[in-house]
Backbone as CSV, one residue per row, in Angstrom:
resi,resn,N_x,N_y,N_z,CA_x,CA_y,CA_z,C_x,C_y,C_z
1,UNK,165.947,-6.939,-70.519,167.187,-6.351,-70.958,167.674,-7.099,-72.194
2,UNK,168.040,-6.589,-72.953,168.681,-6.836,-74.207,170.056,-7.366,-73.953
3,UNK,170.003,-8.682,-75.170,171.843,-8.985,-75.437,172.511,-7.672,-76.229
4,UNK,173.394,-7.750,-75.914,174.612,-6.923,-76.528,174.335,-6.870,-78.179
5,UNK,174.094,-8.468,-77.702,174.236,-8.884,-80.044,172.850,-8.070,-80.627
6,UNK,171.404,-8.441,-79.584,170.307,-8.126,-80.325,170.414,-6.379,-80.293
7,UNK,170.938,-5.593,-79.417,170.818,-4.067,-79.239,171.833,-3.379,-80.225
8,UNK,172.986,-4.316,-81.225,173.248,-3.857,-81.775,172.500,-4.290,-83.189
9,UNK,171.956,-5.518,-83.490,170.914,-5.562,-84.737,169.947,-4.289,-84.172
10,UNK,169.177,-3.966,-83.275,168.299,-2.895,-83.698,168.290,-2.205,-84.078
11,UNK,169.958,-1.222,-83.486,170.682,-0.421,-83.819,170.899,-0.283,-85.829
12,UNK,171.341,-1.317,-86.184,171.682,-1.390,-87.656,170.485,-0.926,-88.331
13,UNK,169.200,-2.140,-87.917,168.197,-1.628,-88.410,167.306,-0.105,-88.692
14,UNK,167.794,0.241,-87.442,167.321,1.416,-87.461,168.068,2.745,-87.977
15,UNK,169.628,2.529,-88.213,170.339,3.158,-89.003,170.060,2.616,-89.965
16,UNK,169.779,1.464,-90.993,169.875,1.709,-91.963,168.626,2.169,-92.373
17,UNK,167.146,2.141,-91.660,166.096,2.711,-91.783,165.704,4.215,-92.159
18,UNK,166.948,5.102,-91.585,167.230,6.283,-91.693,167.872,6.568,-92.607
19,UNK,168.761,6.001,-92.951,169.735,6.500,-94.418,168.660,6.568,-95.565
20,UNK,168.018,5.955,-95.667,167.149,5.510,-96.907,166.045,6.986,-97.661
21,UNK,165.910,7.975,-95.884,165.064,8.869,-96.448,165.775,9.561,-97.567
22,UNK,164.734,9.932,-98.602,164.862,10.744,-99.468,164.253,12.402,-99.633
23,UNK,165.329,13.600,-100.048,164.742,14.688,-99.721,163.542,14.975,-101.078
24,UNK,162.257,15.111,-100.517,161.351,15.450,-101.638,161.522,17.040,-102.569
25,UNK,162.581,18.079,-101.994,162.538,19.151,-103.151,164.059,19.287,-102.490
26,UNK,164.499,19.566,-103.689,166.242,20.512,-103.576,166.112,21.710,-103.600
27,UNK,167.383,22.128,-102.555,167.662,23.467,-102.231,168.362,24.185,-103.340
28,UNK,167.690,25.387,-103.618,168.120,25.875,-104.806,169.459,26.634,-104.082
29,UNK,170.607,27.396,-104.042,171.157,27.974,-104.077,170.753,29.702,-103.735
30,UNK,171.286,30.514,-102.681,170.597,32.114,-103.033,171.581,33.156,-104.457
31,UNK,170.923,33.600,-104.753,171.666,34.351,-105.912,171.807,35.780,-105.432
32,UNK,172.619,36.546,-106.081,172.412,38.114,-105.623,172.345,38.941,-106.730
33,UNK,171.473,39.162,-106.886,171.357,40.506,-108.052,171.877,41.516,-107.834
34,UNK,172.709,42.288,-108.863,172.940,43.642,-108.759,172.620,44.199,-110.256
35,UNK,172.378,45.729,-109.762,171.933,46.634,-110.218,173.333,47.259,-111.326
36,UNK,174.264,47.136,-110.673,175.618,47.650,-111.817,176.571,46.902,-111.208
37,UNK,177.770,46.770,-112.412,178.878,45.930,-112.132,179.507,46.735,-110.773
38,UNK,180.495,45.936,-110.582,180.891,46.502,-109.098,182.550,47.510,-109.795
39,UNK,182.510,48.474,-108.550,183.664,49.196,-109.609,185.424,48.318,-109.946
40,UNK,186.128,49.188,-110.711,187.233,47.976,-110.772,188.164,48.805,-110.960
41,UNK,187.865,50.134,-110.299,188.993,51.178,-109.834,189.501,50.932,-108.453
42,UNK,190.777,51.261,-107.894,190.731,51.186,-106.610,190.914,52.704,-106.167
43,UNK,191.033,53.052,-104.812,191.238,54.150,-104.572,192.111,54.538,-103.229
44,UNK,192.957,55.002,-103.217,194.139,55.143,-102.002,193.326,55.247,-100.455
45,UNK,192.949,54.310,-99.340,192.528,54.437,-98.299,193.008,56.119,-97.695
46,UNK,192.385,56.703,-97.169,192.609,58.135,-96.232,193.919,58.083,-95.184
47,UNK,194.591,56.736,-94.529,194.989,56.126,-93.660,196.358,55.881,-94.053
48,UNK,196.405,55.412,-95.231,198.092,55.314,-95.898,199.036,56.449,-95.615
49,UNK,200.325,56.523,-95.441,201.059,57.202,-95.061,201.835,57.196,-96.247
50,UNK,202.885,58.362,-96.484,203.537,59.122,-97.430,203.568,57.344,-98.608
51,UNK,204.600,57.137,-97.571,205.499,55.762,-98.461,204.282,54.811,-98.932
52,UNK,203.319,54.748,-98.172,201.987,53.133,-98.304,201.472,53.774,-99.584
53,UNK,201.061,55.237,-99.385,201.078,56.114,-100.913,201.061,55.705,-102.161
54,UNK,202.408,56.127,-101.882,203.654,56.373,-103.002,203.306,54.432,-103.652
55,UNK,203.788,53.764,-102.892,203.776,52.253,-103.257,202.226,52.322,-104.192
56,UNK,200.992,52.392,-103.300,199.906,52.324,-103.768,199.200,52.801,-105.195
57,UNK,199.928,53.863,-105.230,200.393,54.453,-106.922,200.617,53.954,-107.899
58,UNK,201.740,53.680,-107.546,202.549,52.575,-108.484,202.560,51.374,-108.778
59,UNK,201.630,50.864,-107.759,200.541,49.352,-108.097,199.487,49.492,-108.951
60,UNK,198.566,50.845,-108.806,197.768,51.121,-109.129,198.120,51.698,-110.867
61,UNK,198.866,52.003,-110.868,198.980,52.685,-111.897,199.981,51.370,-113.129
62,UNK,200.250,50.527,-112.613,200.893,49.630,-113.582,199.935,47.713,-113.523
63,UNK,199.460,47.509,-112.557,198.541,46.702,-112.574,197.055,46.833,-112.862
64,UNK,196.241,48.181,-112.619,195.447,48.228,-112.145,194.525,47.335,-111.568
65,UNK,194.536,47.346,-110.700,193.989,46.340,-109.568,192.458,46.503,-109.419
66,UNK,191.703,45.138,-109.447,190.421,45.423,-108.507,190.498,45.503,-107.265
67,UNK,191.560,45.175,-106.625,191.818,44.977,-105.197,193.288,45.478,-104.954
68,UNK,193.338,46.382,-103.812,195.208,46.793,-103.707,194.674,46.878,-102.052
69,UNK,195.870,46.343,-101.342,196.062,46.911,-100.036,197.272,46.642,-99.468
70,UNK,197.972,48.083,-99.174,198.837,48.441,-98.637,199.193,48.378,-97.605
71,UNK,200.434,47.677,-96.641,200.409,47.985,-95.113,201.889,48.229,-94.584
72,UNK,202.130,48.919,-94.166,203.628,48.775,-93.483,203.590,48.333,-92.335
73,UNK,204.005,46.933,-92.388,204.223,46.259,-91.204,205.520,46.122,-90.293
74,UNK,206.490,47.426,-90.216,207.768,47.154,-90.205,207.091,48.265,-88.450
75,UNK,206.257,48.599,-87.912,205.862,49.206,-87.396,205.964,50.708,-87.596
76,UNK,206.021,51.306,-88.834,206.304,52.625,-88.818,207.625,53.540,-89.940
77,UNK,208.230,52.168,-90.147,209.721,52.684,-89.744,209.907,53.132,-91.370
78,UNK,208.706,51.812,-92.638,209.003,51.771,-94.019,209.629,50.494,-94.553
79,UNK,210.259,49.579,-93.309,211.303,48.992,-93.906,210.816,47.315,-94.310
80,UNK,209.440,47.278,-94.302,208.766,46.348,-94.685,207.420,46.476,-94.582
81,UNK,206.598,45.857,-95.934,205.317,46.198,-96.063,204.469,44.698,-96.610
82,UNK,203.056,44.908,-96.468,201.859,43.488,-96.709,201.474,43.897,-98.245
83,UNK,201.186,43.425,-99.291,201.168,43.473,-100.288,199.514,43.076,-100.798
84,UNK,198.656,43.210,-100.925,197.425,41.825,-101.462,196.603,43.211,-102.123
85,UNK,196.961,42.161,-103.555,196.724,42.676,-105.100,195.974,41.731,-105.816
86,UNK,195.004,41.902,-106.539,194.292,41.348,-106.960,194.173,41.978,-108.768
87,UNK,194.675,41.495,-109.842,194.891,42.276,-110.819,194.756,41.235,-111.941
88,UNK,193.573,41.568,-113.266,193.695,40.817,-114.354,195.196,40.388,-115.065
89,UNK,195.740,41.691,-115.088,197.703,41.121,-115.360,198.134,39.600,-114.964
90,UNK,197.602,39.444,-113.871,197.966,37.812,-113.199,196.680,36.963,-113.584
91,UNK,195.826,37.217,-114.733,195.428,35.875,-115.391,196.258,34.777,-115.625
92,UNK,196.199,33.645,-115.516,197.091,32.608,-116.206,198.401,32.408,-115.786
93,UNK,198.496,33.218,-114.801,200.364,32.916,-114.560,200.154,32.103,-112.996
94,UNK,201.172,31.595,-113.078,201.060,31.083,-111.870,201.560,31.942,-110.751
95,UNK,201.498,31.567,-109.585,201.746,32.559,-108.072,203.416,33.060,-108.137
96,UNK,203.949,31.856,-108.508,205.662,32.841,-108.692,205.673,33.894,-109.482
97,UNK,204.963,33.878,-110.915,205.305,34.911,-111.784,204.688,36.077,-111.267
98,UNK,203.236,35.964,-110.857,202.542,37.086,-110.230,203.510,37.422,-109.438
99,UNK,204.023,36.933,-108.473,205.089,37.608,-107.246,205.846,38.578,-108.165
100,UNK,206.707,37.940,-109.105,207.812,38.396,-110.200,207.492,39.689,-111.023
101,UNK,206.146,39.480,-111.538,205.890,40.964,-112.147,205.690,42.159,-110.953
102,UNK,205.241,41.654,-109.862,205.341,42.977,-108.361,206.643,43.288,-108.114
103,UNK,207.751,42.175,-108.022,208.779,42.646,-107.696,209.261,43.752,-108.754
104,UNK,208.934,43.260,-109.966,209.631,44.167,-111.330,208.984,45.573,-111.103
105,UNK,207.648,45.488,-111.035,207.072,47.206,-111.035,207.832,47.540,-109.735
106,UNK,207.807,47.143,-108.672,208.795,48.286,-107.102,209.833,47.208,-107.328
107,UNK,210.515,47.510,-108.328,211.959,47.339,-108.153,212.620,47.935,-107.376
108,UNK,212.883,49.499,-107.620,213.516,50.432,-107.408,213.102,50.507,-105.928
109,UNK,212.234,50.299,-105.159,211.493,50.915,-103.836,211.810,49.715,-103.388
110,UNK,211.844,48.101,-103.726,212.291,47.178,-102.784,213.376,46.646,-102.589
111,UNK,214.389,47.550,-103.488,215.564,47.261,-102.673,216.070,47.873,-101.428
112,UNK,215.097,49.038,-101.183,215.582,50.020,-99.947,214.926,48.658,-98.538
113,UNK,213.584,48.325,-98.728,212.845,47.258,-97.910,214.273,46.181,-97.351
114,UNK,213.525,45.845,-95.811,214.310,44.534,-95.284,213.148,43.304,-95.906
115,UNK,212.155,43.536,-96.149,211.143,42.796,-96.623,209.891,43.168,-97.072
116,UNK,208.909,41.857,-97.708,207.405,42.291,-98.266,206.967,41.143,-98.149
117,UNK,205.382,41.045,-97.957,204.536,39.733,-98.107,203.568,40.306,-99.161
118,UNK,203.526,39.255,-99.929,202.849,39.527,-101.056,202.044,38.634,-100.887
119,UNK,200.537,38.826,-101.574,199.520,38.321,-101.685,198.663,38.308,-102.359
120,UNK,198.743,37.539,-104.027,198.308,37.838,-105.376,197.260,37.050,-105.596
121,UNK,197.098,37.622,-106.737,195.078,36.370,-107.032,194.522,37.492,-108.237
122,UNK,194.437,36.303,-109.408,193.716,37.263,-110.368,192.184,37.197,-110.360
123,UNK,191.646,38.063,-111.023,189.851,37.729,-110.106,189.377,36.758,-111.059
C-alpha cells in the first residue's frame, strides 16, 4: 500500500505526463456552401391575425427586415405584442436607438398597446 505522499507524486506524474500530448492534425472547421444568397424579403406568416398583420406591414414596409416576427401576447385581446426584427436600418446603432426607431415607425399603433417586447439585432 502506498503513502498518501507517494500516491499523490504518481498522481502528478502522471498528470503531467498527459498534458504534454500534442494533437498531430487540426480540426478544420465545417463550412456550408450555398447555391444562392438566402432571401432578404420577409413574408407575413398565414397565422397572424388582422392587428399581427397590420403591425407586420408596417415593419416590413419601413425597415425591411431579414427577419420580422410578430406575436400578440396579450392573449388575444391586441393589447400587447413580441417584437424580433432583425433589419440593416439598425447597423451601428446601439440597442436603445434600434428600440427608438420601432417605437417611431408604430407610433400611432403603440399608444393604443398596454405594452411590447422588442427584440432587435442588425444582421
Amino acid at each position: 500500500m502506498l503513502l498518501p505522499l507517494a500516491r499523490r507524486s504518481l498522481q502528478r506524474q502522471a498528470f503531467a505526463s498527459a498534458r504534454c500530448i500534442v494533437p498531430t492534425e487540426t480540426v478544420q472547421p465545417l463550412r456550408r456552401w450555398y447555391a444562392t444568397e438566402p432571401a432578404t424579403s420577409v413574408e407575413a406568416p398565414d397565422y397572424l391575425d388582422e392587428n399581427e398583420r397590420k403591425i407586420f406591414q408596417t415593419l416590413k414596409t419601413e425597415l425591411q427586415p431579414t427577419k420580422l416576427e410578430v406575436q400578440d401576447i396579450s392573449g388575444g385581446c391586441g393589447s400587447m405584442y413580441a417584437l424580433d426584427i432583425v433589419s440593416e436600418h439598425f447597423k451601428g446603432l446601439p440597442v436603445i436607438k434600434q428600440h427608438r426607431l420601432v417605437n417611431k415607425v408604430l407610433e400611432g399603433d403603440i399608444k393604443t398597446w398596454h405594452g411590447v417586447q422588442l427584440k432587435t439585432k442588425a444582421p
